[in-house]
N, C-alpha and C positions, 0 to 999 in steps of 0.2 A: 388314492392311487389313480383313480380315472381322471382326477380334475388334474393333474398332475399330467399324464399321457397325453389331454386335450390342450393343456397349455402347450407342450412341448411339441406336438403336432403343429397347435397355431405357429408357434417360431418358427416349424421350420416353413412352415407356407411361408413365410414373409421373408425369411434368408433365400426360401429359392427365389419368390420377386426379385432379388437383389441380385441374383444370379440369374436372370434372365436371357434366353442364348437371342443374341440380336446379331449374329456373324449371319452370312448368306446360308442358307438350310442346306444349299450342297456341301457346303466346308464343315458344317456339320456332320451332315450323312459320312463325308469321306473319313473325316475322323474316327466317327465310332466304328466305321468298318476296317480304317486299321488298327485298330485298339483291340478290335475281332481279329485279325489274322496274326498279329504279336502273340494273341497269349495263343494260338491254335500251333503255332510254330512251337512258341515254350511247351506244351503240352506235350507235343509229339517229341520233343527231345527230353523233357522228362521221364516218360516212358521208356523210353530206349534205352536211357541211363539206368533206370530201376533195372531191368531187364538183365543189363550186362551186371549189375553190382550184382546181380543173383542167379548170378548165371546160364540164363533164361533166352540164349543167344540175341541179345540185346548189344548195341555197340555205345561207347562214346561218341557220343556226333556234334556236328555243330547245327547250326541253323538249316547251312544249306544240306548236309544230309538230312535233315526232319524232310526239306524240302523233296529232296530224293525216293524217298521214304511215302511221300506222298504221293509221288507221280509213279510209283510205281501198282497204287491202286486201282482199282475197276473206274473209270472215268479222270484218272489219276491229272492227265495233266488240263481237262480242263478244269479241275480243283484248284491245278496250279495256277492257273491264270488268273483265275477269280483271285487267288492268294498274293498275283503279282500288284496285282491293285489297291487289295486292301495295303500292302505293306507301301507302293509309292503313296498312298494316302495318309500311315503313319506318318513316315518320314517326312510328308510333306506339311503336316500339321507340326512338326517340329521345326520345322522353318518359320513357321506362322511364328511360335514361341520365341522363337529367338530372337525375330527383326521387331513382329508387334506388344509382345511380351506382354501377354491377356491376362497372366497368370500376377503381373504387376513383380517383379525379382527387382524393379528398380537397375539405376544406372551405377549404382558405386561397386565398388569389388567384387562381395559375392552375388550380387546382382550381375554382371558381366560373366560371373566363374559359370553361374547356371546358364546363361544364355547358349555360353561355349560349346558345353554341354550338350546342348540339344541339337547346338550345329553337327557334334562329331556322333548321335544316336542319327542324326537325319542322314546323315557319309553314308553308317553303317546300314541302313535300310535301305535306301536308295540301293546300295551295293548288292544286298541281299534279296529285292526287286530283278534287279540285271542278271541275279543269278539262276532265281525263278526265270527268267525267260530263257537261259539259256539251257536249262534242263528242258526244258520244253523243247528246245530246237534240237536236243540231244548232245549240247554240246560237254568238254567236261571241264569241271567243277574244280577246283583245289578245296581240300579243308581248309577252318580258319584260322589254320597254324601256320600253315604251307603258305596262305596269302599275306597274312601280315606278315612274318620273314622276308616273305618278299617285300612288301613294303620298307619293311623297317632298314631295310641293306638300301635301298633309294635313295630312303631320307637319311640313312648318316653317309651316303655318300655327298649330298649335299653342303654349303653352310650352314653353321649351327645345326645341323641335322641331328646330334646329341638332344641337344636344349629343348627345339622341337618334341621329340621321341619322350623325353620328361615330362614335358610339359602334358601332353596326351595323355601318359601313365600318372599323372598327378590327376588329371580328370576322372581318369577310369576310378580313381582308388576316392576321388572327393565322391560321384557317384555310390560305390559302394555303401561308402560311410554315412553318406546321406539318407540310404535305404534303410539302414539299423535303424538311424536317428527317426526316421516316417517310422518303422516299425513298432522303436519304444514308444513313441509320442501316441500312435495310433492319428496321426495326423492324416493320412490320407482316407482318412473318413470324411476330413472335411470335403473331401472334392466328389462326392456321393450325393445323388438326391435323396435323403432321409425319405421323405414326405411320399416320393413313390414306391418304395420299398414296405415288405411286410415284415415281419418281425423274424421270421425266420432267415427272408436273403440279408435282414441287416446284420444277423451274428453270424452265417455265414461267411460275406466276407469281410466284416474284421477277422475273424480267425485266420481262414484261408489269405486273408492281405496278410498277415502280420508273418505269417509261416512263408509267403511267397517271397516277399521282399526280405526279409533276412539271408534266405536262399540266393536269390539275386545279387545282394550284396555282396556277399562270402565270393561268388564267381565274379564280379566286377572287380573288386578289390585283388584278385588271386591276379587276372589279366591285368591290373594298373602295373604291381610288383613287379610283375617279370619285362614289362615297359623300362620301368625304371630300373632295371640289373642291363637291358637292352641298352641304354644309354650310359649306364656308368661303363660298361664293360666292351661299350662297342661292338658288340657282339648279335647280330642279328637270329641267331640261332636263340639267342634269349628267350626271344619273343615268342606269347602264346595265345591262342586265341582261346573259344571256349569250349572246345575239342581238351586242348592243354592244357587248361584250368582242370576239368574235372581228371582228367590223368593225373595231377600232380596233387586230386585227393588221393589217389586208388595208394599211393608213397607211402602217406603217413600213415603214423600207428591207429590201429582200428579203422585202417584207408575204405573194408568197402562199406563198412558202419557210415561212417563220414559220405562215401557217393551215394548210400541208399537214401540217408537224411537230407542232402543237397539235392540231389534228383526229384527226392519227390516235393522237397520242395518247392524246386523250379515247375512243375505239374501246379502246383498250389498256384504259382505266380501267373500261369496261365489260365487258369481258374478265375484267378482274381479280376484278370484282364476282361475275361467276358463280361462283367460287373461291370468294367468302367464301361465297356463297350455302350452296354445299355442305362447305365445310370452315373455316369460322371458331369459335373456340371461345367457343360465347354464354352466358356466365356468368349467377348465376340473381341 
């Protein structure tokens, strides 16, 4: 059993060599501190969510209420700020992925499908960045039902503005599906430094990953759908953010079973994210 652990230690010392972070250390730092401020925002809207499924006057929110939520605390908004950064720092390592694509997705189809991808998670952060500062400035906020509505009435008033609005809800829903497939695989272990981890944070989060991104997925995939009802039906009222999404668990049968298992979910997925925070291997 031990020659067994020491072997398996040696690999993984030698897969991390291979994984070696050779990007500039700021791109790095900025990274894991938005990979810190994503799952601290999922956290706080998981919570919220648990809250309201149990009546614990909790609300549905989106991102930017967590954000609200936050600035409403004892030092509230320079938390916010620190938070606006780490998240242009996410989004901005999603850019990295798209244009230099470290993660190697390759140039053929689904290699381009993931790139897309990360462009339209980088939109969303960036967005969610601008919205953190304007709660700072006190300005106000739309939820992210109310904005993408608004969007979505733009873009079909555009050309192809239908096709478009598809095409986005085809992403939202390939993301989703993508998060099952990471979940059953337990692939996103691979992007974890084994070798720095002790035995305890490495089955914490596989578990907590695998409960997170299913969660995620369920809400990704619920926001692709109603994209896609947005575009067949022309109808921008369709369109839901993820405000919407968990509303249109609270619906179905066993609705607030279903939001208390999502919700905490998504708490999971924010959990998870501290992990990458501090142990994700970010290729240059």
């Amino acid at each position: 059993m031990e020659k067994d652990l020491s072997q398996h230690k040696a690999h993984a010392e030698r897969k991390a060599e291979e994984y070696k972070e050779e990007a500039a250390p700021w791109i790095v730092g900025m990274a894991r501190f938005g990979h810190f401020s994503k799952g601290a925002v999922y956290i706080v809207i998981g919570i919220l969510a648990v809250m309201a499924a149990f009546g614990l006057q909790g609300k549905l929110t989106t991102s930017s209420g967590a954000l609200y939520t936050i600035a409403k605390q004892p030092f509230g908004s320079a938390m916010l700020a620190v938070l606006a950064a780490g998240l242009a720092g996410y989004a901005f390592w999603q850019v990295i992925m798209a244009v230099f694509d470290p993660e190697h997705k390759g140039k053929d189809a689904k290699g381009w499908f993931a790139r897309m991808s990360y462009l339209i998670i980088a939109a969303i952060y960036f967005s969610l960045c601008f919205n953190a500062i304007k709660i700072i400035f006190r300005a106000s906020v739309n939820t992210s039902s109310e904005k993408y509505q608004s969007l979505s009435a733009k873009a079909l008033a555009q050309p192809f503005g239908q096709t478009i609005i598809a095409v986005i809800g085809a992403v939202f829903i390939g993301i989703g599906v993508f998060n099952f497939y990471k979940a059953y695989t337990e692939k996103f272990k691979n992007r974890l430094k084994r070798h720095e981890m002790n035995q305890k944070e490495w089955k914490s989060a596989r578990y907590i990953g695998k409960f997170g991104l299913l969660a995620h997925g369920v809400v990704f995939a619920i926001v692709g759908i109603f994209l896609i009802r947005t575009a067949i039906q022309a109808d921008p009222d369709e369109t839901k953010g993820l405000d919407g999404a968990l509303a249109e668990l609270v619906k179905q049968p066993f609705g607030p079973v279903l939001l208390s298992v999502v919700a905490l979910g998504l708490v999971a997925y924010g959990a998870y994210l501290l992990f990458e925070a501090k142990y994700r291997r970010l290729d240059p």
